[in-house]
C-alpha positions, 0 to 999 in steps of 0.5 A: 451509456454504451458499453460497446463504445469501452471495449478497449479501456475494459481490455487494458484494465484487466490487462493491467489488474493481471499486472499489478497483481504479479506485481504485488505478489512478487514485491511481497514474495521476497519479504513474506518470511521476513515478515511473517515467516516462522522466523519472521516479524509477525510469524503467520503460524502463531497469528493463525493459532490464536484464531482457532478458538474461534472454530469454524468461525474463523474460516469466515471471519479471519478468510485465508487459505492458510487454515488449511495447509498451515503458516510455515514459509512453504505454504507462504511461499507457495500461495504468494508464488501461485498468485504470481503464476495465476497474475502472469496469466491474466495478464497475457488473458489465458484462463482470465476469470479462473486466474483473477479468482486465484490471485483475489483468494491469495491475496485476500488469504496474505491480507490476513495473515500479514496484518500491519505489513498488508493494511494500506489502502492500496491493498484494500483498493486491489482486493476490490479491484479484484472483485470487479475485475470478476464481474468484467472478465470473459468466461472465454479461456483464451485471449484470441478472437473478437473482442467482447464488449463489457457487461454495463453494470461491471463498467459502471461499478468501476467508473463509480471506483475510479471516482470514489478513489480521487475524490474522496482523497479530495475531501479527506484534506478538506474535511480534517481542518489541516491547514497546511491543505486549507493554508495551501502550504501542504506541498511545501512540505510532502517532498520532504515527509513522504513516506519513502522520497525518490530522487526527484523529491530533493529537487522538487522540495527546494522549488519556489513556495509560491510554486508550491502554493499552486501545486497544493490548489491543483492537487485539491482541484484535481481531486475534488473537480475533475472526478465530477467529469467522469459522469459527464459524456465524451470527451469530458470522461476522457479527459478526466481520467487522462487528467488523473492519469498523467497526475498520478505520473508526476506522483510516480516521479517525485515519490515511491508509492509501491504499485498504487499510482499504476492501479490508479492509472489502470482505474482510468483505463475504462473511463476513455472510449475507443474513439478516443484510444483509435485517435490518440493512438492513429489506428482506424476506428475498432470495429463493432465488438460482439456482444458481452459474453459473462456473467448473466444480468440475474446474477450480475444485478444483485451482486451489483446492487450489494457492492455499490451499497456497500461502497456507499456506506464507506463512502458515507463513513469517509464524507461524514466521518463524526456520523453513524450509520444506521443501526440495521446497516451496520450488521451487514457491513460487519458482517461483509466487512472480512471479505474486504469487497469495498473499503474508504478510500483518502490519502494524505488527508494530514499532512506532515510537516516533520520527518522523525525517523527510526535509526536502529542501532546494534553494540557488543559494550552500549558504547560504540553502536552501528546503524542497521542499513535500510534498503530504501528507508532514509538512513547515512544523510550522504544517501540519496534517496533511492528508486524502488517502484513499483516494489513495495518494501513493507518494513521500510514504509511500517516504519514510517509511520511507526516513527509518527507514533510512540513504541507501545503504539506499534507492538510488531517493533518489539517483535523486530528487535527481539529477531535482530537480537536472534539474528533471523537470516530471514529478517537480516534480509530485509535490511542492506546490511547488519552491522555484525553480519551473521553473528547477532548482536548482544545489544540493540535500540532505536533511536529517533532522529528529526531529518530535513533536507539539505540545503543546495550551499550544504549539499554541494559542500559536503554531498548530503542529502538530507541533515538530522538532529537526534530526538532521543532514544525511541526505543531503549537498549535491549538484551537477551537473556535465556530467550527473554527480552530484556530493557538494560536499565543501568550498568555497574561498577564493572560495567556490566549490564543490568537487565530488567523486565521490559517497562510498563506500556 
C-alpha cells in the first residue's frame, strides 16, 4: 500500500469530519438547554454535582471540560458553540490539528454530560473518528500548498474503521437469530418502524414483499460481502467503498438518521485512491504529493498499535457477544473505556416489527386532553412524515426507543413530565407546540399507541399517513402539588383529583 496514492480521499475525510462535527455541534446547540440545561430534562449541573464524590477521580473517569466552568446553560452553550466555530475551521482546513482537538474535547465533554440524549453509536463513531482525524492531520495551520500525503498507519487505522462499521452491522443481524434478518422479511417492516421515517418511507413501505425480500439479501450482502473488498487492491477498494457510499444514500432517502449516514459516507472517502477520483471527476492525474508532514512514526506507532487493539477487543465483544474477555484485558479497557477511543459498532441487529408510539397528553378537568405536538416524531395520523437531516432531534428519537420499553426502563421520562407540568420554556421548545401555550398544565400522561401505515384505498379517502390503534396508558396522570410530582389515583364525588405518591418501579 502506498500512501501517496490517498492524498485525495485523506483530504475529503478531514474535510468531511470538520463538516459533521459543525453539524453536530449545531444539531445539539439548539436543544442542549432543553435537554440538559438548568431548566432541562436531564439538568447537567445536577449530573456533574453527584460526581464529585468521586474527587479528582472524576476528571478521568466522567472527562468533561464542564468540571471546570460548571453546567449552567452559559458554559453549555459556550462549549457547543466553541466546537462549532473550532468544526467550521476544520472544515475550511485553518489551524486543522488544533481545530479537530477542540471539537474532540467538546464533544467528548457533551457526551458526558447528556447521558441518554448522546449514547448512540453515531456519536461513539465520530469521537473515534475524531481520534483518527488527529493522527491524519497536517501540523500545517493553513489549507494553501501542496497537498501531503498521509501518514500509512493513519490510512490504514481508518480502512480498518470503515470496515469494522459495515460489517459488524452485518453480523449483528446474523448473529441475534432474528428471523425477520435469517426469514429475509426484516425490509417489510423497517420503513414502517424506523425510528424517525422520511417521507419516502409511506412509499418505499407499500412496494411488492418480494421487492423486500431482495432488499433485505442486499442489505446483509452489502454488509457482510462487500467490506472484505476493502482489503482487496484497486479498483476493488474503490469499488467497495463507492458501493456503501451509494447505500448509505438510499438510507438517507427513505429515513432520518441525523449526520451517521454522511459520517459513513465520509469513512469511504479514503478507501478510493486518486486515480480513481482523477477519472470519475475528468481531471488530470494529481501529481505526486510531498511526503507526509505529521506526527512522527515513535509517536504514531504505539498510539496505533493501542487504538487497533482496543478496536480489536469490541470488535470480539460484538462478533462474539456470550464470550469474555480475558481477565488481564478487561482492565485496560476499562480503564481506556472514558475516553471513548474506539467502541462496537452494529445497527439494527433486531429488527422491529411494531411501531408503539408515545402520545403525551395535557388537561385542566382528566377529561378533555390535548396532544403535545412533536416536530418530527410521528403524531396527528394526517401528518406526513417529516425531513429533518441531517439535524438529529434527541428527544424525538429517546422517545423512540422509550415507547419499545416500559416507563421505569427509562427514568428521564419521568423528569420530561414533571418540566411539562412546570412548563419549562426550555423543554416547550423542543416541541411544535404545547397545548395551553406558556400557562402550564395542571395534568399530563403518556399514552401508547400502535401505528401502522396507511393503506394507498385509506390514504387517498381520507389523506392519512399513518392509522393507530390505543394500547393503553403509558405513563398514568400526573400533578403537581408544592413542587412534588404526584400519580392521580382516583377522583371524588366532587371530582376533584386524588393525588398519591408515585407507584412503586
Amino acid at each position: 500500500m502506498d500512501a501517496s496514492d490517498y492524498v485525495v480521499g485523506s483530504w475529503l475525510f478531514l474535510r468531511g469530519l470538520g463538516l459533521i462535527y459543525l453539524i453536530a455541534f449545531t444539531s445539539l446547540g439548539v436543544q442542549v438547554r432543553g435537554l440538559i440545561g438548568q431548566r432541562g430534562i436531564l439538568p447537567a449541573a445536577e449530573h456533574l454535582a453527584r460526581l464529585r464524590w468521586l474527587g479528582r477521580r472524576r476528571y478521568w473517569r466522567a472527562p468533561t471540560v464542564l468540571h471546570l466552568v460548571g453546567g449552567s446553560d452559559r458554559a453549555l452553550l459556550l462549549v457547543c458553540w466553541g466546537g462549532a466555530a473550532a468544526a467550521a475551521l476544520a472544515t475550511v482546513g485553518l489551524f486543522a490539528l488544533p481545530a479537530l482537538a477542540v471539537c474532540w474535547l467538546c464533544y467528548l465533554s457533551l457526551e458526558v454530560v447528556c447521558r441518554d440524549f448522546l449514547s448512540f453509536q453515531w456519536d461513539a463513531l465520530l469521537l473515534e473518528m475524531g481520534v483518527l482525524g488527529l493522527l491524519l492531520a497536517p501540523f500545517s495551520p493553513l489549507p494553501e500548498g501542496p497537498l501531503r500525503a498521509p501518514a500509512p498507519l493513519a490510512l490504514l487505522l481508518l480502512w480498518w474503521l470503515a470496515f469494522r462499521l459495515v460489517f459488524s452491522s452485518g453480523v449483528v443481524k446474523l448473529a441475534s437469530g432474528d428471523p425477520s434478518w435469517r426469514g429475509l422479511t426484516a425490509m417489510c417492516h423497517h420503513y414502517e418502524t424506523q425510528p424517525l421515517p422520511s417521507p419516502l418511507s409511506w412509499y418505499a413501505h407499500h412496494l411488492p414483499r418480494c421487492w423486500h425480500r431482495l432488499e433485505t439479501f442486499a442489505t446483509l450482502v452489502l454488509e457482510l460481502v462487500v467490506p472484505l473488498g476493502m482489503f482487496a487492491p484497486q479498483p476493488w477498494r474503490g469499488m467497495a467503498a463507492a458501493t456503501i457510499a451509494l447505500f448509505m444514500c438510499l438510507v438517507m432517502a427513505t429515513g432520518n438518521y441525523g449526520f451517521f449516514n454522511l459520517q459513513t459516507i465520509v469513512l469511504m472517502a479514503p478507501l478510493i485512491d486518486d486515480a480513481s477520483y482523477a477519472q470519475v471527476l475528468g481531471l488530470a492525474a494529481p501529481a505526486v504529493p510531498l511526503a507526509a508532514a505529521g506526527w512522527p512514526g515513535w509517536v504514531l506507532a504505539p498510539i496505533a498499535l493501542l487504538l487497533f487493539a482496543l478496536s480489536l477487543c469490541y470488535l470480539w465483544l460484538t462478533l462474539l457477544p456470550h464470550t469474555r474477555l480475558p481477565r488481564w484485558l478487561l482492565r485496560p479497557l476499562a480503564a481506556l473505556a472514558p475516553l471513548r477511543l474506539a467502541s462496537g459498532y452494529g445497527l439494527f441487529a433486531v429488527m422491529t416489527t411494531e411501531r408503539p408510539e408515545i402520545v403525551i397528553e395535557a388537561s385542566d378537568d382528566l377529561e378533555h386532553w390535548q396532544p403535545y405536538e412533536f416536530r418530527y416524531k410521528p403524531g396527528a395520523p394526517q401528518r406526513r412524515p417529516r425531513w429533518n437531516l441531517p439535524h438529529q432531534p434527541r428527544l424525538d428519537w429517546q422517545l423512540w426507543f422509550a415507547a419499545l420499553g416500559t416507563l421505569w426502563q427509562h427514568p428521564w421520562f419521568a423528569a420530561l413530565m414533571q418540566r411539562l407540568l412546570q412548563a419549562s420554556p426550555e423543554v416547550r421548545a423542543l416541541f411544535a407546540r404545547a397545548p395551553f401555550g406558556q400557562r402550564p398544565p395542571r395534568y399530563v400522561r403518556a399514552v401508547l399507541y400502535d401505528y401502522r401505515f396507511s393503506s394507498p384505498e385509506l390514504r387517498r379517502r381520507t389523506g392519512a399517513w399513518w392509522q393507530r390503534r390505543r394500547l393503553g396508558l403509558y405513563c398514568p396522570p400526573l400533578t403537581l402539588r408544592g413542587g412534588e410530582v404526584l400519580v392521580v389515583r382516583t377522583l371524588t364525588e366532587s371530582g376533584e383529583p386524588t393525588p398519591g405518591p408515585p407507584p412503586e418501579g
